[in-house]
VEXVEX-560861 format. One record per residue (C-alpha): residue number from 0; x, y, z; residue in three letters. Coordinates in Angstrom, 1 decimal. Layout:
<nukes>
<num = NUM&c1 = X&c2 = Y&c3 = Z&residuo = ala>
...
</nukes>
This chain:
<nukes>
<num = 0&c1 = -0.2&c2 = 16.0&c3 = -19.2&residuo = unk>
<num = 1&c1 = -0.6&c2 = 12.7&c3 = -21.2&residuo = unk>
<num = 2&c1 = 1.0&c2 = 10.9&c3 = -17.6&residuo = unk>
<num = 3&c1 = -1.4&c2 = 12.9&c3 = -15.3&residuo = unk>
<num = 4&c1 = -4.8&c2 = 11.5&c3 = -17.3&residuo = unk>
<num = 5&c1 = -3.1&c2 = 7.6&c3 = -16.8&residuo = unk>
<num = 6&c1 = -2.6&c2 = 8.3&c3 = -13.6&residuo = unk>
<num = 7&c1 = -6.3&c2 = 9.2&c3 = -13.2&residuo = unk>
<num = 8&c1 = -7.3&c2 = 6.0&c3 = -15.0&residuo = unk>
<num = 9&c1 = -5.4&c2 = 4.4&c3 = -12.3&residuo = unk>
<num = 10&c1 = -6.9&c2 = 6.2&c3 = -9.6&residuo = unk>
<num = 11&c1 = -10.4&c2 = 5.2&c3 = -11.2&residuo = unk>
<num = 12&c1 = -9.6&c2 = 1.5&c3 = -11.2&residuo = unk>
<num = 13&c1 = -8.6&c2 = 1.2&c3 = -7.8&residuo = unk>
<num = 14&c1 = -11.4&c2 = 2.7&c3 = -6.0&residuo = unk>
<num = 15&c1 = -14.7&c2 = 1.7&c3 = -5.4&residuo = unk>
<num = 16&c1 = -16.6&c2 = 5.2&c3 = -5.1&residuo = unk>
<num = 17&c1 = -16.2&c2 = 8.0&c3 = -6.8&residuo = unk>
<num = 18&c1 = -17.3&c2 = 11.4&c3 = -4.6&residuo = unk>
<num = 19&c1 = -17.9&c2 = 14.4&c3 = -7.6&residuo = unk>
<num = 20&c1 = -17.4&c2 = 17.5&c3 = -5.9&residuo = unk>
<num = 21&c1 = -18.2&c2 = 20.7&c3 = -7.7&residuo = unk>
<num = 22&c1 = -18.1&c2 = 24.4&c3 = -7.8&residuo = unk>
<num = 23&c1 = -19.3&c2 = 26.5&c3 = -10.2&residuo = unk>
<num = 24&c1 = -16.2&c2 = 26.3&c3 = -12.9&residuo = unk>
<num = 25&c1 = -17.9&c2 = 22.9&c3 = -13.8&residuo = unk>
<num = 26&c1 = -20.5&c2 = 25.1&c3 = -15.6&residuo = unk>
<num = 27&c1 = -18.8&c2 = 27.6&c3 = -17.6&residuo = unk>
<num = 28&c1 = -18.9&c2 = 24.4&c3 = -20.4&residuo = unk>
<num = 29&c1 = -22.7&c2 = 24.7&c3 = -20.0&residuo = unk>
<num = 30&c1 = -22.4&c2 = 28.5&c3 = -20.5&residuo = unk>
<num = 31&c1 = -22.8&c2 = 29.2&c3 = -17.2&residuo = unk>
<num = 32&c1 = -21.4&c2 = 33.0&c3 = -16.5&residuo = unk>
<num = 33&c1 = -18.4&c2 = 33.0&c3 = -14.2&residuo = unk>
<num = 34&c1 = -18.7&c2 = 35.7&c3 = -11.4&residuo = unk>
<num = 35&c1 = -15.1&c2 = 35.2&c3 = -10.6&residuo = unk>
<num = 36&c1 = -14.4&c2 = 38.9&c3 = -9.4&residuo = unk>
<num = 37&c1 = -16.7&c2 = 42.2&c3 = -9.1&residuo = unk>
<num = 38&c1 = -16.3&c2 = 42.7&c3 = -12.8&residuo = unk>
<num = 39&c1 = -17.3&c2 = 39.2&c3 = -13.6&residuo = unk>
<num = 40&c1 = -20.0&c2 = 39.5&c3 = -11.9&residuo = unk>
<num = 41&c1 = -21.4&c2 = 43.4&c3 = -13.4&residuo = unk>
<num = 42&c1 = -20.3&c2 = 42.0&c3 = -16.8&residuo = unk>
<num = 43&c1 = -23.1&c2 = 39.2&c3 = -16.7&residuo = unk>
<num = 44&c1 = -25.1&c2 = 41.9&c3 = -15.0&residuo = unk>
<num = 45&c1 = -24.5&c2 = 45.5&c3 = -16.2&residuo = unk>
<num = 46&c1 = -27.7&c2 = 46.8&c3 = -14.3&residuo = unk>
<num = 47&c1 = -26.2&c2 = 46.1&c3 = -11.1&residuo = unk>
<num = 48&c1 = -22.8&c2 = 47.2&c3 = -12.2&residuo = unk>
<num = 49&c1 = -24.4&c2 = 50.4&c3 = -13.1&residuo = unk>
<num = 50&c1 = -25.6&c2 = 50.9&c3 = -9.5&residuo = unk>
<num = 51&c1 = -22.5&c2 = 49.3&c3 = -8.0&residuo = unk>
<num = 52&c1 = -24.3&c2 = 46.9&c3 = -6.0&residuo = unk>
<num = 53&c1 = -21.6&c2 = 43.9&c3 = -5.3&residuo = unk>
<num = 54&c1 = -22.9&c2 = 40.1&c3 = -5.7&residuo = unk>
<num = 55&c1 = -22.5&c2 = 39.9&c3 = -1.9&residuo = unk>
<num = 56&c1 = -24.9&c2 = 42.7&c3 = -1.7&residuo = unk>
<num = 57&c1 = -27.8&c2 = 41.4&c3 = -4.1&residuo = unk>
<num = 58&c1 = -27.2&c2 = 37.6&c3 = -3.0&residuo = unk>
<num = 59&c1 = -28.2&c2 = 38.8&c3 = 0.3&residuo = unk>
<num = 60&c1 = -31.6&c2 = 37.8&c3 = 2.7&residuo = unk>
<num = 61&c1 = -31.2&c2 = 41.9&c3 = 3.2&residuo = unk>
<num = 62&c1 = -31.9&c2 = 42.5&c3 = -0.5&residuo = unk>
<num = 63&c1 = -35.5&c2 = 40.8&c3 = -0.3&residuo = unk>
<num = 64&c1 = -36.4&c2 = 43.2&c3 = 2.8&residuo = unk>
<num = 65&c1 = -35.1&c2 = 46.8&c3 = 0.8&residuo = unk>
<num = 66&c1 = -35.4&c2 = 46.0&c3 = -2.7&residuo = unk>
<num = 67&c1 = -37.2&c2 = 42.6&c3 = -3.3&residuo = unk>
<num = 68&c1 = -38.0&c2 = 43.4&c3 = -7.1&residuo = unk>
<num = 69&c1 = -34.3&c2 = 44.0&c3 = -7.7&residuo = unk>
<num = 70&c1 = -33.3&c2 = 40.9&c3 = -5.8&residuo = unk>
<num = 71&c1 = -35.5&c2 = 38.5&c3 = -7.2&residuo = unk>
<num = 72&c1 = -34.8&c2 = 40.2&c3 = -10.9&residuo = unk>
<num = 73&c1 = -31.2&c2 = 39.0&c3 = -10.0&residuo = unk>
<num = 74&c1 = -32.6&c2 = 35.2&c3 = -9.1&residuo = unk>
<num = 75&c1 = -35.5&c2 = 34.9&c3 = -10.8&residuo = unk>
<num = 76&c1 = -33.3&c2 = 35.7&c3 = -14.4&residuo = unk>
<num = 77&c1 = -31.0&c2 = 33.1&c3 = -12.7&residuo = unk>
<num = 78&c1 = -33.8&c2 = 30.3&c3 = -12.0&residuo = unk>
<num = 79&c1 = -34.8&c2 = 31.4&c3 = -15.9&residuo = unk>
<num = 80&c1 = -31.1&c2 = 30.9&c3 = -17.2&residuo = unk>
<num = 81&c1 = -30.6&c2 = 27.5&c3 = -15.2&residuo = unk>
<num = 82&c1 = -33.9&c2 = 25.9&c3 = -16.5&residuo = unk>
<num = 83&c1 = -33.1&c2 = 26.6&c3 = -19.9&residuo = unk>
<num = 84&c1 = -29.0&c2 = 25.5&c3 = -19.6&residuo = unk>
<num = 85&c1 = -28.0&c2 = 22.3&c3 = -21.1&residuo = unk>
<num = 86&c1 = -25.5&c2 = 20.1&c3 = -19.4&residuo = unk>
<num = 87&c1 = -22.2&c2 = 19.7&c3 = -21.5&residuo = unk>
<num = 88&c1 = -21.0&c2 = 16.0&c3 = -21.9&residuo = unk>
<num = 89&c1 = -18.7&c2 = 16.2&c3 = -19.0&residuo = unk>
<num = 90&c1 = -21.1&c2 = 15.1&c3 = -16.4&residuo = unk>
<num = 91&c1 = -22.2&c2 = 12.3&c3 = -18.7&residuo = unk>
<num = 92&c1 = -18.6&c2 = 11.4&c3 = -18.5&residuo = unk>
<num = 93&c1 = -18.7&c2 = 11.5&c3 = -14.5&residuo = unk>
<num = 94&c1 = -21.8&c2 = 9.7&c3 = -14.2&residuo = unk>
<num = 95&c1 = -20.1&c2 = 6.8&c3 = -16.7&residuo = unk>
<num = 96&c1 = -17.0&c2 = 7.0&c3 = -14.1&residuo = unk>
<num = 97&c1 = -19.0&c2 = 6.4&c3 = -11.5&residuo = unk>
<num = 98&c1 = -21.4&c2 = 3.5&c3 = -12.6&residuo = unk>
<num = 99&c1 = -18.0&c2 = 1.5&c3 = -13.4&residuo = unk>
<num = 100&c1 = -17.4&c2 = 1.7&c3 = -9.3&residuo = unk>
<num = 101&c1 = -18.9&c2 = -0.5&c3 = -7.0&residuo = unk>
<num = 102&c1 = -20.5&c2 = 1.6&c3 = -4.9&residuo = unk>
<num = 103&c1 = -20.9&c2 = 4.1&c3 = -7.8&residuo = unk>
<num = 104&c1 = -21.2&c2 = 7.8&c3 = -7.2&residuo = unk>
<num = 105&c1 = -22.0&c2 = 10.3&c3 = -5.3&residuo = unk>
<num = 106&c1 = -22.0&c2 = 14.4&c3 = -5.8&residuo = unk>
<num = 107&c1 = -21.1&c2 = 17.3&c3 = -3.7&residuo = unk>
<num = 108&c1 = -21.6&c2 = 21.0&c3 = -4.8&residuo = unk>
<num = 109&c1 = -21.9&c2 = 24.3&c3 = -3.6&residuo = unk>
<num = 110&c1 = -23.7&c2 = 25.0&c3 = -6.9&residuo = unk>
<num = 111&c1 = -27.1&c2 = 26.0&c3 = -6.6&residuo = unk>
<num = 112&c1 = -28.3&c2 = 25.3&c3 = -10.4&residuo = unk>
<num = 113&c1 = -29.4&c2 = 22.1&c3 = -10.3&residuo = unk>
<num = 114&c1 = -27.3&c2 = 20.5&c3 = -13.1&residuo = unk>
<num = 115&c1 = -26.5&c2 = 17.7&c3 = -11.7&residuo = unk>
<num = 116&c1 = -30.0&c2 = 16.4&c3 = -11.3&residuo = unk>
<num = 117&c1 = -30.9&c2 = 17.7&c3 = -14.8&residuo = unk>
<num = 118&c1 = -27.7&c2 = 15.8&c3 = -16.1&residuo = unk>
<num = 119&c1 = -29.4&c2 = 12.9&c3 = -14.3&residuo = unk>
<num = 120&c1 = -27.4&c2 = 12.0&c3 = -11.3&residuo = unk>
<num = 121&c1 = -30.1&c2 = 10.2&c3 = -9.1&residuo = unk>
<num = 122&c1 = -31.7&c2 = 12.9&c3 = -6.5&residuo = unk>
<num = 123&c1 = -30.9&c2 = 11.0&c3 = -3.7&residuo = unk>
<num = 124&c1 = -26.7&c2 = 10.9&c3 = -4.5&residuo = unk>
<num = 125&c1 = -26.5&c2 = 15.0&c3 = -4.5&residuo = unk>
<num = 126&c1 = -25.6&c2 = 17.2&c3 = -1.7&residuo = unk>
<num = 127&c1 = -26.0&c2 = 21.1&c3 = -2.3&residuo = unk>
<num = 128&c1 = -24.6&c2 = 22.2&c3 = 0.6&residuo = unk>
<num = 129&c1 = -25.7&c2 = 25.8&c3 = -0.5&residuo = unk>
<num = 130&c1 = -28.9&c2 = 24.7&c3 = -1.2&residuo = unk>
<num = 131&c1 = -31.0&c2 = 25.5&c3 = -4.5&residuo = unk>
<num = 132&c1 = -32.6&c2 = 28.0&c3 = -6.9&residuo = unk>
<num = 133&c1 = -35.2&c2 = 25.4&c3 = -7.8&residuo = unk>
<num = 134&c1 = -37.4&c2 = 25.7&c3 = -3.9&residuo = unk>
<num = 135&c1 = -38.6&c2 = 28.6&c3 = -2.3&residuo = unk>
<num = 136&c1 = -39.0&c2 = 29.3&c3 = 1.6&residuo = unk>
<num = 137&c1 = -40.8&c2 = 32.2&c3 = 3.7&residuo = unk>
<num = 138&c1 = -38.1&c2 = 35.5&c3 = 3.6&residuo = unk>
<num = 139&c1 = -39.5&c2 = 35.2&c3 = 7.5&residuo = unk>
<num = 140&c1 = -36.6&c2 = 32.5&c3 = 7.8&residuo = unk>
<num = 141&c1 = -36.4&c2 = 30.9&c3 = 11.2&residuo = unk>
<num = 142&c1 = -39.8&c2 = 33.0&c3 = 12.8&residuo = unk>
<num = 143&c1 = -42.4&c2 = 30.9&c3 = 13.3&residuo = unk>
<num = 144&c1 = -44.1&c2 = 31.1&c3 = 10.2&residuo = unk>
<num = 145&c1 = -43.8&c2 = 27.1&c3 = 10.3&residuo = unk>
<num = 146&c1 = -43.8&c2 = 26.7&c3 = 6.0&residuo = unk>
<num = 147&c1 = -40.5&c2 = 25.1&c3 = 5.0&residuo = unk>
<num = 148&c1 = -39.1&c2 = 24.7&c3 = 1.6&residuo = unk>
<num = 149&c1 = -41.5&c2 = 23.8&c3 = -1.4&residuo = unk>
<num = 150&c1 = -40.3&c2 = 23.7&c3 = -5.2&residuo = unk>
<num = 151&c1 = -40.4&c2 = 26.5&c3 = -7.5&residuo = unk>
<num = 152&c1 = -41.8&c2 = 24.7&c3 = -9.9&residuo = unk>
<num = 153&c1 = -44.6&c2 = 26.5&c3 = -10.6&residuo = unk>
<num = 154&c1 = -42.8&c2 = 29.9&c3 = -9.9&residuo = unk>
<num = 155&c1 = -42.6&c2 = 31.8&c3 = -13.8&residuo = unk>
<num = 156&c1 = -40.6&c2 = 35.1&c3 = -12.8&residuo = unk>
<num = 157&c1 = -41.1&c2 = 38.1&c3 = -15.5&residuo = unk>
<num = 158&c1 = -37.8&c2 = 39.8&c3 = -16.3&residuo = unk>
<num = 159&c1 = -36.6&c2 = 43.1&c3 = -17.5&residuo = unk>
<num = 160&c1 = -33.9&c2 = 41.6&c3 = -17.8&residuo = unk>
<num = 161&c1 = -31.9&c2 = 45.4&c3 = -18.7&residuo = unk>
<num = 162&c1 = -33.0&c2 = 47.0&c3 = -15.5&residuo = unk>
<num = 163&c1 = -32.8&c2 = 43.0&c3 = -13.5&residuo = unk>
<num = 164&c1 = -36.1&c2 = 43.8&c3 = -12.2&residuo = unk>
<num = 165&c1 = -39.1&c2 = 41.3&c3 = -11.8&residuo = unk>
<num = 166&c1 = -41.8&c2 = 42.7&c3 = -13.4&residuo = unk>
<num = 167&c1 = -44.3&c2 = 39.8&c3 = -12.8&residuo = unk>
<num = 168&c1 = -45.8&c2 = 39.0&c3 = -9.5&residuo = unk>
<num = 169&c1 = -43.5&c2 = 38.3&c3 = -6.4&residuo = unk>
<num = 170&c1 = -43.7&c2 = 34.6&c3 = -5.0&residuo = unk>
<num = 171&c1 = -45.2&c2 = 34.5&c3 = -1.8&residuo = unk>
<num = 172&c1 = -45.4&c2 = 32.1&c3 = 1.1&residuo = unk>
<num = 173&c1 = -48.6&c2 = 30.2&c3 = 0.7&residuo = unk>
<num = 174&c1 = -48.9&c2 = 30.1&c3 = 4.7&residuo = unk>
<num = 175&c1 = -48.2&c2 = 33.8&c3 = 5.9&residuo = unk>
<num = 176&c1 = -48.6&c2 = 36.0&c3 = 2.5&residuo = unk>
<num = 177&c1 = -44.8&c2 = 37.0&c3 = 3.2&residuo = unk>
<num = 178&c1 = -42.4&c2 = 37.0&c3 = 0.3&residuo = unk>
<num = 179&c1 = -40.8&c2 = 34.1&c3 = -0.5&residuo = unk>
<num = 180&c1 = -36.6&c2 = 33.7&c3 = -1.5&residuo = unk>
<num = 181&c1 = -34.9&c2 = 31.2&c3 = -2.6&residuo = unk>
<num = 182&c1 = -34.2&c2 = 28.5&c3 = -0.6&residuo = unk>
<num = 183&c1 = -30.1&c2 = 29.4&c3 = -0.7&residuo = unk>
<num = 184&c1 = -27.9&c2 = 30.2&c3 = 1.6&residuo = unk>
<num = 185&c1 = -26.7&c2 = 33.9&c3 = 1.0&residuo = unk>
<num = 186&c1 = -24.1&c2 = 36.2&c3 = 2.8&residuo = unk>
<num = 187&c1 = -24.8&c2 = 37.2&c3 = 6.2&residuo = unk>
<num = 188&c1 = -28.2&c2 = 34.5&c3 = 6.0&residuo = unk>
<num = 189&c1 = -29.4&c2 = 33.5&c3 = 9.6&residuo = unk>
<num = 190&c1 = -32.8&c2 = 32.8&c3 = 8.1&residuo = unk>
<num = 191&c1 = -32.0&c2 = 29.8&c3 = 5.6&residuo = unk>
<num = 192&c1 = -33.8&c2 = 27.0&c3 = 6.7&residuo = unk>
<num = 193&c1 = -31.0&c2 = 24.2&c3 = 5.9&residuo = unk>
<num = 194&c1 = -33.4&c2 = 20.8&c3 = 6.7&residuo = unk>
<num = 195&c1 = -33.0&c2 = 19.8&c3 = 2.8&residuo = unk>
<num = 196&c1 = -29.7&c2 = 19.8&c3 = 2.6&residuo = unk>
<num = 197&c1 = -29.1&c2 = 18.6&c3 = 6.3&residuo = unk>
<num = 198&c1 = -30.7&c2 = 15.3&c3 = 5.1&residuo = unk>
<num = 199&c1 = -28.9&c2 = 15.3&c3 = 2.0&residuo = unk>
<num = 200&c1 = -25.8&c2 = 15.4&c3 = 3.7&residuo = unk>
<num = 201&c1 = -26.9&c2 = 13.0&c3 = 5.8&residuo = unk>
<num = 202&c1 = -27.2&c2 = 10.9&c3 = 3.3&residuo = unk>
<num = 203&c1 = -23.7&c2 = 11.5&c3 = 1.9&residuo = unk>
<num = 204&c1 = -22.3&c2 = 10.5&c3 = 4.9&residuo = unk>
<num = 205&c1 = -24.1&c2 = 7.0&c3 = 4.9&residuo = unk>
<num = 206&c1 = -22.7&c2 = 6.7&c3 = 1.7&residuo = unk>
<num = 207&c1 = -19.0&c2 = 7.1&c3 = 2.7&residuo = unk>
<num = 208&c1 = -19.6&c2 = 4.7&c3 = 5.2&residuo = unk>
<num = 209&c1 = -19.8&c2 = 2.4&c3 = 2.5&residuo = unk>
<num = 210&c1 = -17.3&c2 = 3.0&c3 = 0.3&residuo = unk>
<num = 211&c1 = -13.4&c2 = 1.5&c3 = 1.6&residuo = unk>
<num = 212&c1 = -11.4&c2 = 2.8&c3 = -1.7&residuo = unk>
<num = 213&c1 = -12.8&c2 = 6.7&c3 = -2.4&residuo = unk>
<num = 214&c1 = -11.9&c2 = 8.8&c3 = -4.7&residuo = unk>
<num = 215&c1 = -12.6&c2 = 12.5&c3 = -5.0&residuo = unk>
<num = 216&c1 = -12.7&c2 = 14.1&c3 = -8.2&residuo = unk>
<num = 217&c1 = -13.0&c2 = 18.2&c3 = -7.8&residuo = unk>
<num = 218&c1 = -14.1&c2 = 20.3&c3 = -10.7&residuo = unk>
<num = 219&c1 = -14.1&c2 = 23.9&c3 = -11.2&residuo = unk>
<num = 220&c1 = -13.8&c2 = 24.6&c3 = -7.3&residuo = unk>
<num = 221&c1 = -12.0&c2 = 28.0&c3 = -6.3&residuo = unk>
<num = 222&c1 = -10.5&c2 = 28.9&c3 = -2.8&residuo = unk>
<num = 223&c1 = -12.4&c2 = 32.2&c3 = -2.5&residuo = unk>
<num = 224&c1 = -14.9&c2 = 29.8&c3 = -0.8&residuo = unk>
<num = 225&c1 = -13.3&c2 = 27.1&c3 = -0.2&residuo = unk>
<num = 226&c1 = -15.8&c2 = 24.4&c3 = 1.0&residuo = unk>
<num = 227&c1 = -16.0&c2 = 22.0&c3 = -1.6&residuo = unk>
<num = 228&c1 = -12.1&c2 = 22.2&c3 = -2.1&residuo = unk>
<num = 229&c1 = -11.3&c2 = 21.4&c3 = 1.9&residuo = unk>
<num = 230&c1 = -14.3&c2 = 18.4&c3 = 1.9&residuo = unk>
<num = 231&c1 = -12.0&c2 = 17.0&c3 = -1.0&residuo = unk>
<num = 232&c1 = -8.8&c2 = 17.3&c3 = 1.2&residuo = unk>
<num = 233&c1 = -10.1&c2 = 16.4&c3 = 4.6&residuo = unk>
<num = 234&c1 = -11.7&c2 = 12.8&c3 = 3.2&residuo = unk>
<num = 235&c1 = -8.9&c2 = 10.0&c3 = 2.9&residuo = unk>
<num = 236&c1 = -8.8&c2 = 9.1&c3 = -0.5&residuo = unk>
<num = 237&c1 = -7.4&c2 = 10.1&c3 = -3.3&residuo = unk>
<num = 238&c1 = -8.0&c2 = 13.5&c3 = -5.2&residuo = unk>
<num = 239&c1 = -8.1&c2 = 14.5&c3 = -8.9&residuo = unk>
<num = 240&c1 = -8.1&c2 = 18.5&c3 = -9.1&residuo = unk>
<num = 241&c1 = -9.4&c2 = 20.1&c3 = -12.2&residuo = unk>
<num = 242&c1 = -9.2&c2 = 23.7&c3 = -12.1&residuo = unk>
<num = 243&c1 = -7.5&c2 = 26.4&c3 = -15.1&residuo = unk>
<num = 244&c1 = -6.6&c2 = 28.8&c3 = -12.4&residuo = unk>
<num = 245&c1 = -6.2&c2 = 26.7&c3 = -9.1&residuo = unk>
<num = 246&c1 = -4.9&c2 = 23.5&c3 = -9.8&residuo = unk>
<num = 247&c1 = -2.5&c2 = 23.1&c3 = -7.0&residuo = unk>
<num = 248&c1 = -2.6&c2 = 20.1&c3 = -4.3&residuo = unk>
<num = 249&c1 = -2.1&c2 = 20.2&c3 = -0.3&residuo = unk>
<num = 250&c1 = 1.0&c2 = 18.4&c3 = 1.0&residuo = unk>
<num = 251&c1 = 0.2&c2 = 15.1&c3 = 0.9&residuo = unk>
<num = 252&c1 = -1.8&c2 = 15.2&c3 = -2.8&residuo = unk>
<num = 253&c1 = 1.1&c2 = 16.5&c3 = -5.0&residuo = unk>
<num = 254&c1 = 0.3&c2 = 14.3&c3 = -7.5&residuo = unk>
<num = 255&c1 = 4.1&c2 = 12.7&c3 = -6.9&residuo = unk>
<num = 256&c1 = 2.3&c2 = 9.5&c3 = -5.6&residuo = unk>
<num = 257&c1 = -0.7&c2 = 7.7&c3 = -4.8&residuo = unk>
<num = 258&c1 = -2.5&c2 = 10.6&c3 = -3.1&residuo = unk>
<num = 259&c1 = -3.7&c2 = 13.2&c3 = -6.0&residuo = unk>
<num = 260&c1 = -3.5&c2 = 14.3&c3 = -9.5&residuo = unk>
<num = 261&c1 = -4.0&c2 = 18.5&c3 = -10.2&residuo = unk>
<num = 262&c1 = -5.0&c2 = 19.1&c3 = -14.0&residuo = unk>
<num = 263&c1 = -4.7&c2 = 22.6&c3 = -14.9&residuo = unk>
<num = 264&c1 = -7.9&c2 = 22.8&c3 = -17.5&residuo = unk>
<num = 265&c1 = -11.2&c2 = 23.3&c3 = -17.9&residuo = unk>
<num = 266&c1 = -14.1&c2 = 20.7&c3 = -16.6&residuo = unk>
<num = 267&c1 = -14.9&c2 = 19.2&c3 = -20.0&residuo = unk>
<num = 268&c1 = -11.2&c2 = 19.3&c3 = -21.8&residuo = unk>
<num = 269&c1 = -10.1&c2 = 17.1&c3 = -18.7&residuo = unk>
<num = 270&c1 = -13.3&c2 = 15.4&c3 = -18.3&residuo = unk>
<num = 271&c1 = -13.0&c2 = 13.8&c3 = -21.7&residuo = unk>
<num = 272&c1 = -9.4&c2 = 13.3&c3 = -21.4&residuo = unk>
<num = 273&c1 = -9.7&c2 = 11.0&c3 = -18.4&residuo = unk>
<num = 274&c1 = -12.4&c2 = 9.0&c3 = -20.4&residuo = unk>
<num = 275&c1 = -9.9&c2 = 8.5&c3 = -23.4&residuo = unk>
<num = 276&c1 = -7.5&c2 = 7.0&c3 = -20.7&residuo = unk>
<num = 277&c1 = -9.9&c2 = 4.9&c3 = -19.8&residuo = unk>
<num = 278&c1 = -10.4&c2 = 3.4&c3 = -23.2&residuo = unk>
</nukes>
């Protein structure tokens, strides 16, 4: 293990742009629950276990239209849980990485918590290809009600948090009086209005353009949906894998030469490992 971190510090110094990209196994350090499988998922929330609704049920446009009080019990506890969540040290240590690299850094996720910002990666270097808890848009989706995506900033969801119902007044769009959702995209979601993070990955792309020596470094991203993993493998570059459960490389990124490195730990064990190597 103590040859795979200097072969990250070597990967480090030879690039010029570090591309973080992230699924949610970067939080569990934070405290973050991990849904990884149906009784992941009713173990953080027993109500919905109780009632055997699935997280591809609840995290579902569909759930606002039947049962809108349950569905934005499930999210609105969420937006309360990722407000209040603290950033371990880990993604000080990425931001550190980056700033040593010319053209610095520059994050991917499917992560919808807003941690990265909070951890204070510059706004306009994140890409949530998911989108985020933190804005709202009309649950009328792509019909012309013609609102967009605002923040949910001033949105203060009441919880009963046993039953994951929302007790408190349901958001609304300001324009047509129609609830509002989060501005995520869900399962089977034709109405997610994907303009904010269109321009953020327009942005990303810019930035690649840039950079002549990239290097990826995945955390905490699983192959159930595998988007951030195949971004990491399709980009030419080299890749450094963090993942307890799904460390392994594509052909090409074994980690027997200069293409990858696969670490079989958690986000902030390997995180800080990496940063002794650099020292």
């Amino acid at each position: 293990m103590a040859g795979d971190y200097r072969r990250c510090a070597e990967l480090i110094a030879q690039a010029d742009g570090l591309l973080i990209t992230a699924g949610a196994g970067i939080g569990v350090d934070s405290g973050l629950p991990d849904f990884r499988g149906t009784q992941g998922f009713w173990g953080a929330y027993p109500a919905l276990g109780r009632a055997r609704i699935a997280f591809e049920q609840i995290a579902n446009p569909a759930a606002f239209e039947r049962r809108p009080r349950l569905a934005w019990g499930f999210y609105g506890h969420r937006l309360q849980l990722y407000r209040q969540t603290v950033p371990h040290p880990g993604f000080a240590l990425l931001r550190r990485i980056g700033d040593r690299l010319a053209q610095g850094s520059f994050v991917f996720t499917s992560n919808v918590d807003g941690q990265f910002q909070k951890a204070g990666f510059p706004d306009d270097r994140i890409s949530e290809c998911h989108g985020s808890i933190h804005h709202l848009q009309c649950s009328a989706g792509c019909e012309p009600c013609g609102r967009g995506i605002w923040p949910a900033d001033d949105f203060a969801p009441e919880i009963d948090e046993e039953e994951c119902l929302l007790t408190g007044e349901l958001p609304l769009c300001p324009r047509c009086r129609k609830i509002a959702r989060p501005n995520i995209l869900m399962f089977g979601d034709w109405g997610w209005l994907g303009q904010r993070s269109d321009a953020q990955e327009e942005r990303l792309q810019g930035w690649l353009r840039r950079v002549d020596r990239l290097l990826v470094i995945e955390v905490g991203a699983g192959t159930h949906i595998p988007t951030v993993r195949l971004l990491g493998e399709r980009l030419a570059g080299a890749l450094i894998r963090i993942n307890p459960r799904e460390a392994q490389l594509p052909t090409g990124k074994n980690g027997k030469g200069e293409h990858g490195v696969a670490i079989a730990a958690g986000a902030l064990e390997a995180l800080r490992a990496i940063a002794a190597s650099l020292e």
